[in-house]
C-alpha positions as CSV (number, residue, x, y, z in Angstrom):
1,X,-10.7,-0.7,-10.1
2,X,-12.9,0.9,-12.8
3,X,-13.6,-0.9,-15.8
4,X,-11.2,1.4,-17.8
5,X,-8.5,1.5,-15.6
6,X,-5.4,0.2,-15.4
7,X,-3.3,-1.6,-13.4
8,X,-0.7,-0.3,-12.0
9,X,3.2,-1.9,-11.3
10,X,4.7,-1.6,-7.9
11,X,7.7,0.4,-9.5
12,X,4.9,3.0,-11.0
13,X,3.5,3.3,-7.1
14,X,6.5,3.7,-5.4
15,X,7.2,7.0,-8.4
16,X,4.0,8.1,-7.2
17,X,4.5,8.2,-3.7
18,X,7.8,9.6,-3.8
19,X,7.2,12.3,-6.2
20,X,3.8,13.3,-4.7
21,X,3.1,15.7,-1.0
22,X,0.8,13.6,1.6
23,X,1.2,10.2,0.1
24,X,2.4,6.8,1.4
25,X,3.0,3.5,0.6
26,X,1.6,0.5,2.3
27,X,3.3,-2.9,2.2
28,X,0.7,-5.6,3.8
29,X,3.1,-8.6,3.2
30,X,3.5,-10.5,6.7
31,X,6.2,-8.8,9.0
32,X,8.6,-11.8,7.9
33,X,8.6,-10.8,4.7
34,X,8.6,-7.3,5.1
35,X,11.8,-7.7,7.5
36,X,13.4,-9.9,4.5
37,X,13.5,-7.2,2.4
38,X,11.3,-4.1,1.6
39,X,11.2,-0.6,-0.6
40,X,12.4,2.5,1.3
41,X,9.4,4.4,3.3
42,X,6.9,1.6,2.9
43,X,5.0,1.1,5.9
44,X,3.9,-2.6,7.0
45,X,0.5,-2.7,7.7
46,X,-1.3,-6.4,7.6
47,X,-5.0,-6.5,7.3
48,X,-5.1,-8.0,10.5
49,X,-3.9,-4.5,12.5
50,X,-6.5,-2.5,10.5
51,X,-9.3,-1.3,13.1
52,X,-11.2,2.1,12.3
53,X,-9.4,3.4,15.7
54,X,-5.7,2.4,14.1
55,X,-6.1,3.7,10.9
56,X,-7.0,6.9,11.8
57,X,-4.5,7.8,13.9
58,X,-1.8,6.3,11.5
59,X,-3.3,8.5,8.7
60,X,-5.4,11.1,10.1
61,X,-6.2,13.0,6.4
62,X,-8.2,10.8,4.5
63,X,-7.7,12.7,1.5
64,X,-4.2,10.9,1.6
65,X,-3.1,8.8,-1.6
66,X,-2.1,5.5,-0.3
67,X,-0.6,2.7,-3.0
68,X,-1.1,-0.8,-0.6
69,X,1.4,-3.1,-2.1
70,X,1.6,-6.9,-1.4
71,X,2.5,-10.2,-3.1
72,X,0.5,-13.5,-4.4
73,X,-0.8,-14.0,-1.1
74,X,-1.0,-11.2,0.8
75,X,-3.0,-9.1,-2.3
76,X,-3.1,-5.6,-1.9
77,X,-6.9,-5.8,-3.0
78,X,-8.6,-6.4,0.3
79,X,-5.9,-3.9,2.1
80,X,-7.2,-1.4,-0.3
81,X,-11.4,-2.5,0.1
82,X,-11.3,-1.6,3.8
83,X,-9.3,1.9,3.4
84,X,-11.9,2.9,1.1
85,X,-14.6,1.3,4.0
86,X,-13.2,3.9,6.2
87,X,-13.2,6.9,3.9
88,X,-10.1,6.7,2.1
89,X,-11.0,7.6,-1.3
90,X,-7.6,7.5,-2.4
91,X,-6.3,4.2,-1.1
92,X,-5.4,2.3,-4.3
93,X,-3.7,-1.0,-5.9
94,X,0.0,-0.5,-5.9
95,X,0.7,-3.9,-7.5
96,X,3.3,-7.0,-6.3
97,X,6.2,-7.3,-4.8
98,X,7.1,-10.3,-7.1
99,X,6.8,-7.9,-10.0
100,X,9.2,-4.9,-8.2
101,X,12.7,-4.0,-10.3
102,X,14.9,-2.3,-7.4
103,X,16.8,-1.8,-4.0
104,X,15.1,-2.9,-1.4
105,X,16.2,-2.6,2.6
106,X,16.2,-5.0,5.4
């Protein structure tokens, strides 16, 4: 994040992705978590299942916006470091789960 910038809530990301063409919304909570309750559309994806080789055929366009949201743990942060290692420009902090006000799906 830029020294200006600000950080944005998980309710603000999920807006974004859902008003916006050729954006997505990453959830990299564990799969336990994610299965216990997550936002519509958001796809898990743990650190841990990002190689260059996955990504890319996940989300071919690297011009893509992608909001990586996550928890106290599992921070969005280092999700969002090695997008932008492999070119995605537009990966960015989405914010916590702890901090979402909404419906989520099981």
């Amino acid at each position: 994040m830029g020294l200006f910038e600000r950080k944005i809530t998980v309710n603000t990301a999920i807006n974004i992705v859902r008003t916006s063409e050729n954006a997505y919304l990453i959830d990299c909570r564990e799969k336990t978590e994610y299965a216990a309750g997550h936002v519509s559309g958001a796809v898990n994806w743990t650190i841990d299942k990002m190689t260059p080789d996955r990504v890319t055929r996940r989300f071919p366009d690297k011009t893509s916006i992608i909001y990586v949201i996550g928890n106290y743990m599992q921070k969005p942060g280092a999700v969002v470091k090695k997008f932008k290692k492999l070119g995605y420009k537009n990966a960015k902090d989405g914010g916590y789960m702890e901090e979402h006000h909404g419906r989520l799906v099981k």
